[in-house]
C-alpha positions, 0 to 999 in steps of 0.5 A: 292153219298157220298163224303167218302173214297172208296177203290180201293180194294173193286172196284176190288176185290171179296173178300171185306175184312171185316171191324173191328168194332164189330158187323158191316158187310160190305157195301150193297151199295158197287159196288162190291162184298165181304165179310160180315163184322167183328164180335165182340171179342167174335165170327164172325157171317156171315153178307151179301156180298155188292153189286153183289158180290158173295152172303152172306159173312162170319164175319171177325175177330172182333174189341175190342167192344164196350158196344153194343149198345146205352143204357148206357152213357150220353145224350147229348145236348151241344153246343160246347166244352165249354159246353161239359159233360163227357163221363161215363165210361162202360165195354166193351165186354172183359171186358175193359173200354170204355167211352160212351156218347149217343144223338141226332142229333135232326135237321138239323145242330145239333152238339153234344160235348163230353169230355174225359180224356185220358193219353200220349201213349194211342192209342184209337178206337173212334167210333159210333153207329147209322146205322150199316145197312147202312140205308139212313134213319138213320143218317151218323156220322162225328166224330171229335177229339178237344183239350180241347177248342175246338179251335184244330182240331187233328183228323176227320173221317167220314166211317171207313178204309176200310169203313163198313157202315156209322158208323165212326170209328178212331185209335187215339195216344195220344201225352199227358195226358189231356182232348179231346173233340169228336164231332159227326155231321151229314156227309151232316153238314160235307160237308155243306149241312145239311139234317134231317135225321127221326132216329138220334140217335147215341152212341159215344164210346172211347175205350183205346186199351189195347194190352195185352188183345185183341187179334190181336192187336200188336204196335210197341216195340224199337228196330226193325229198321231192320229185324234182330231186327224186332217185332216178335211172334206178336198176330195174330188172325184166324178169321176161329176160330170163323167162320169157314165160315171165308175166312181169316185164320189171321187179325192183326192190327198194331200200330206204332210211329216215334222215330225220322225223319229216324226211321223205324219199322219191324215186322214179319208175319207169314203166316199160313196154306192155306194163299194165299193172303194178303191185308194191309190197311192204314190210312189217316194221318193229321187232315182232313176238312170239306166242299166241300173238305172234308177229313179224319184225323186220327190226325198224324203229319207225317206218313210213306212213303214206307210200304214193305212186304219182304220174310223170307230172305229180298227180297222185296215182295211187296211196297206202299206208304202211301203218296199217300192214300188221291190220292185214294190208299188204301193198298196192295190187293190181294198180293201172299203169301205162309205159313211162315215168312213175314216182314213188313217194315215201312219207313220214306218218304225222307225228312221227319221232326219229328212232334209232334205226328207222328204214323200210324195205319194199317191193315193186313188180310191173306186170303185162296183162296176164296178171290182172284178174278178168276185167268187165266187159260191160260198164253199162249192162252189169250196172243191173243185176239182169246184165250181170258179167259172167265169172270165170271158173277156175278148175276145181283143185283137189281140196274142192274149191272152185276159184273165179277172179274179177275185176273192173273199175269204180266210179261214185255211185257204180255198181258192177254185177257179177253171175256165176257161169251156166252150170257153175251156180254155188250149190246148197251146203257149199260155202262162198269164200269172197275176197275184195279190195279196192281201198286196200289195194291203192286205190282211190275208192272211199265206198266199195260194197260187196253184197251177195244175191239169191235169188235176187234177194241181197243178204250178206253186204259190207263195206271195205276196211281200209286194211282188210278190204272184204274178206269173208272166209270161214277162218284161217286167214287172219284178217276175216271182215265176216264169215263165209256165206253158207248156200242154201239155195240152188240160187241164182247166186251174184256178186254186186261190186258197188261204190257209194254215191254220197257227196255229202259224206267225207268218209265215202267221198273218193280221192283224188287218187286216179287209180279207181280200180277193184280186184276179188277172188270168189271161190266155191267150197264144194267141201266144205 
């Protein structure tokens, strides 16, 4: 398995959101299911649900596009930064600029070196296009982000945020006019285990966002330090206006930089029409590393602690922390919305100190209802494990595996069970691969417990990591809280959801937060 960022979301939600680079569709190989994958500026088209999910997706929103393809631009055969020729300038699908270099990574090992000038205050959408089907035969890219001589690393990235395919995407601040050099690698190279790969060829594109012309795309305007003065009338895009198969009925991308160590940033949201759900997806801060601890960068010095999603009147909605994405978090999933004004709050972490070039980069997707996992039906009866809500079964993909979605609400002391369908039990030999978050995807649950029951009899059980939720898979994802259950039993097997009851306790007392919601993904591995 590719050692890559993975989000929880996707592990536990139905609705994968799409990815934003033009032309993209989502991950084939996810575990879960979802969404197909983004269309460009000029219009989504519907691409393939990954994994078992539950059949082909519609577009998303669309990135700012790229020059579509690998025609134009250089060639490249360098050997560093020193060596590095410049990338030719090319139009993009609005119209916009974009810098190109094309090339080959020809053996195992090989690297290729790209120069380009950029000005103070850009932000730039660094990309490539090599696979955008995900094919293991052709070559998986890690883009890297130099100074001029190559002797800085600033930024790495290797899949985008939330991944796609093994294109690799970035949003990158500029802190001073100069030169950049971009270099592409290959991901087995990046970890240090260099393969050939039979299709090399890639294209390397720079793209200077320009806010005013692409729609969707907001970046942050002093003062909005607090919701009386936060950033409004924002250029929100409808992906359902280009795709009216599109689950998602807004998409915003959003760009901030740090004042000073205290500043903070607001903007408002507004929720249309049939919005019922909202996902947020940050962006790793730091430079990133290669090797056996590889990890993504996307260059800031010092991003946010706390991101809060507060109603029309302050109240906090919804609360993660951006610290904690390397840990496994990667945003809010699935966090109940109703149309109107939302605000979204970034905060400093405490104790932070003003860095050189200290930004963020996030995503917001509205969703209708389409997007969230199958709901209880039942808050009194699934209270027991004899009133057990019956899962959905996805059908079974070709690797073997059987997806159910779930989801539902918590309160202190709650518990929600839930049964495998008539003729769908988990039998001896299989594996259970279960994937929760409650805490991890914004909410304002402090004590969600998930346990596995045969027979009635309770086995594996635990708590959910602020980061991680519960993740209980046989390796591969990165972030496990626990192994896969092994079934041993013809069962009846059942998943309890429960949330703590115990006022006394700080550490499982809920927030005030409003939002009390949870969402998992529950897969059988028939092959394991």
């Amino acid at each position: 398995m590719k050692k890559t960022h993975v989000a929880l979301g996707i592990l536990a939600v139905a609705a994968f959101v799409a990815g934003s680079t033009a032309g993209c569709s989502s991950d084939g190989n996810s575990n879960t299911g979802g969404a197909g994958g983004a269309g460009g500026d000029g219009g989504a088209g519907p691409g393939p649900g990954p994994g078992p999910g539950p059949g082909p997706g519609p577009g998303g929103s669309g990135g700012t596009g790229g020059t579509g393809g690998t025609g134009g631009g250089s060639m490249d055969e360098s050997t560093s930064c020193a060596d590095a020729p410049m990338m030719e300038q090319g139009m993009g699908g609005l119209n916009n600029i974009v810098f190109v270099g094309n090339g080959f990574l020809q053996q195992a090992g090989d690297r290729d070196f790209w120069k380009v000038d950029v000005t103070q205050g850009d932000w730039l959408n660094i990309i490539t296009i090599a696979n955008e089907n995900d094919d293991p035969a052709f070559i998986d890219t890690v883009v890297r982000v130099y100074d001029d001589t190559g002797n800085t690393l600033l930024a790495t990235v290797d899949d985008a945020y939330p991944r796609v395919t093994t294109d690799s995407e970035m949003f990158y601040h500029v802190p001073e006019t100069g030169t950049l050099c971009i270099e592409v690698l290959e991901f087995g190279d990046w970890v240090g285990s260099p393969v050939d790969k039979a299709n090399n060829q890639y294209s390397a594109q720079v793209i200077p966002i320009s806010f005013a012309d692409f729609d969707g795309y907001d970046v942050d305007t002093e003062p909005n330090n607090d919701l009386a003065t936060a950033n409004t009338n924002l250029s929100t895009t409808n992906p359902q206006m280009n795709n009216p198969m599109s689950p998602f009925v807004a998409f915003q991308l959003l760009g901030g930089t740090f004042e000073d160590a205290t500043d903070s940033d607001w903007y408002e949201l507004v929720v249309p029409a049939g919005g019922v759900s909202l996902n947020l997806d940050m962006t790793p801060d730091g430079v990133g590393a290669d090797g056996s601890n590889a990890s993504n960068g996307f260059g800031s010095t010092g991003g946010p602690g706390a991101i809060n999603l507060r109603n029309d009147t302050g109240l906090l909605v919804a609360s993660v922390n951006n610290q904690l994405l390397q840990d496994g978090l990667d945003g809010m999933s699935s966090v109940p919305v109703a149309a109107g004004s939302y605000f979204i709050e970034v905060t400093r972490p405490p104790g932070a100190t003003a860095g050189a070039n200290d930004f963020y980069w996030m995503r917001l997707l509205v969703g209708d209802d389409t997007t969230l996992n199958p709901q209880e039906t039942n808050d009194v009866a699934n209270d027991l494990i004899t009133g057990a809500e019956i899962m959905q079964a996805n059908p079974i993909d070709q690797n073997g595996f059987i997806a159910h979605f779930i989801g539902g609400t918590l309160v202190e002391g709650d518990s929600d069970f839930w049964a495998f369908p008539n003729g769908g039990e988990p039998m001896p030999g299989e594996e259970l691969t279960v994937a929760c978050s409650s805490w991890a995807a914004g909410s304002g649950v402090r004590g969600m417990t998930v346990t596995h029951y045969d027979n009635g009899v309770p086995g594996q059980t635990q708590m959910e990591d602020e980061a991680k939720g519960v993740v209980w898979s046989s390796g591969g994802v990165g972030f496990e809280t626990d192994n896969a259950i092994t079934i041993t039993t013809a069962g009846p097997h059942v998943i309890e959801i429960h949330n703590a009851d115990d006022p006394l306790s700080t550490a499982d007392d809920d927030t005030v937060a409003l939002a009390k919601h949870y969402l998992c993904g529950i897969r059988r591995n028939t092959m394991p």
